[in-house]
C-alpha positions in Angstrom: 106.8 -87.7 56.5 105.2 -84.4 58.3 102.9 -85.8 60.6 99.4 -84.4 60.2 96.7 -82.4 62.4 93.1 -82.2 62.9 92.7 -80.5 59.6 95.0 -83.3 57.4 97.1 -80.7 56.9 101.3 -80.9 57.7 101.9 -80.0 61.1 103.9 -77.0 60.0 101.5 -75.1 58.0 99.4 -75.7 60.7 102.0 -74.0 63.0 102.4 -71.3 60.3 98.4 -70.2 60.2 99.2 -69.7 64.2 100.4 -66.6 63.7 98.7 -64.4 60.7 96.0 -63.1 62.9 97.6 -62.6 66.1 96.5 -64.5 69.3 92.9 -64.8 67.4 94.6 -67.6 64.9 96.6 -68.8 68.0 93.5 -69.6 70.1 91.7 -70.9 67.3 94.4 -73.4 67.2 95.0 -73.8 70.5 91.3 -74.7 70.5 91.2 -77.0 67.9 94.2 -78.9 67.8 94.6 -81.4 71.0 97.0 -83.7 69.8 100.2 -82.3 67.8 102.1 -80.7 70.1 104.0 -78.6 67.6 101.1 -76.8 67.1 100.0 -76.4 70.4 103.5 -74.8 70.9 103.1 -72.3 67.8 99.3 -71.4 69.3 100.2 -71.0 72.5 103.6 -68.3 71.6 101.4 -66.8 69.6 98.8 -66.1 72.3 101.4 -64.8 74.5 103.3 -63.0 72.2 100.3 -61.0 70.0 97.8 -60.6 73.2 99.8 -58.7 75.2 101.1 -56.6 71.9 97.4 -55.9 71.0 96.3 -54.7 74.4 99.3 -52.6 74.7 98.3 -51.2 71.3 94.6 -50.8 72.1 95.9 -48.8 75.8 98.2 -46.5 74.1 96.1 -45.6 71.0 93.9 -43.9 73.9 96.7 -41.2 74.4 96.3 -38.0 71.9 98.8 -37.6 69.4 102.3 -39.4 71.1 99.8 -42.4 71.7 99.2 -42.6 68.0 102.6 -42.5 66.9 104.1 -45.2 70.3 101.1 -47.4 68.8 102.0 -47.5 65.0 105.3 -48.1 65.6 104.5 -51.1 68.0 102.1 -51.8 65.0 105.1 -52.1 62.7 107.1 -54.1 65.0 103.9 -56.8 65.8 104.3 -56.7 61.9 107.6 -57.6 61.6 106.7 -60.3 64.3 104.1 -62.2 62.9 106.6 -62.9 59.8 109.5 -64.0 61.4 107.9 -66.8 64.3 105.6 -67.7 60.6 108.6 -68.2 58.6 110.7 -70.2 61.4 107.3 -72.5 62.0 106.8 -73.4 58.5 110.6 -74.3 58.2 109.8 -77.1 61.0 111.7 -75.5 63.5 110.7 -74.8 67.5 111.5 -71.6 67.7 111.6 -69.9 71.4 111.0 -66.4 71.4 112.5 -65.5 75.0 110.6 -66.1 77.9 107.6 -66.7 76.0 109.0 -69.4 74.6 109.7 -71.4 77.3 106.4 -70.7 78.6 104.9 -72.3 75.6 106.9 -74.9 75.1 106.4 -76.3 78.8 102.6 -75.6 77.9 102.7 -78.4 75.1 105.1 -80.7 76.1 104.7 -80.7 79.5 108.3 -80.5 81.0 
């Protein structure tokens, strides 16, 4: 049985909506939830992983031309990561994304 969250939702859909909206869904989470620590571990990677992204983003869109290009493609890739750390969240699983991940996960468990 998934254990549930402040919504009554399973925990790992919860973890899932962590990540669709960058570190905005992550905080929103991270605010929200106080008990589940899966959760608190998806909302907190996500806030480490996206904020960083999106103010690298926002910096290098400033640059004429090369900017614009550097920043779509890191657009593509913060794409391509919001599907994967999704997919392995819903699936149950505590998936570290390096360095990050072990920043977040001594976050919400504590060790």
């Amino acid at each position: 049985m998934p254990y549930k969250t402040f919504l009554g939702l399973p925990e790992n859909i919860v973890a899932a909506l962590c990540y669709p909206v960058g570190w905005l869904s992550g905080l929103f989470f991270l605010l929200l939830e106080r008990k589940n620590k899966f959760v608190r571990f998806h909302a907190m990677q996500s806030i480490l992983l996206f904020m960083p992204l999106a103010l690298f983003i926002f910096l290098v869109a400033w640059v004429p031309v090369i900017g614009w290009f550097i920043a779509d493609g890191a657009g593509m890739t913060a794409m391509l990561l919001i599907l994967i750390p999704m997919y392995m969240a819903f699936r149950g699983s505590k998936f570290k994304i390096p360095i990050i991940g072990k920043i977040a996960y001594d976050f919400a468990y504590g060790e």
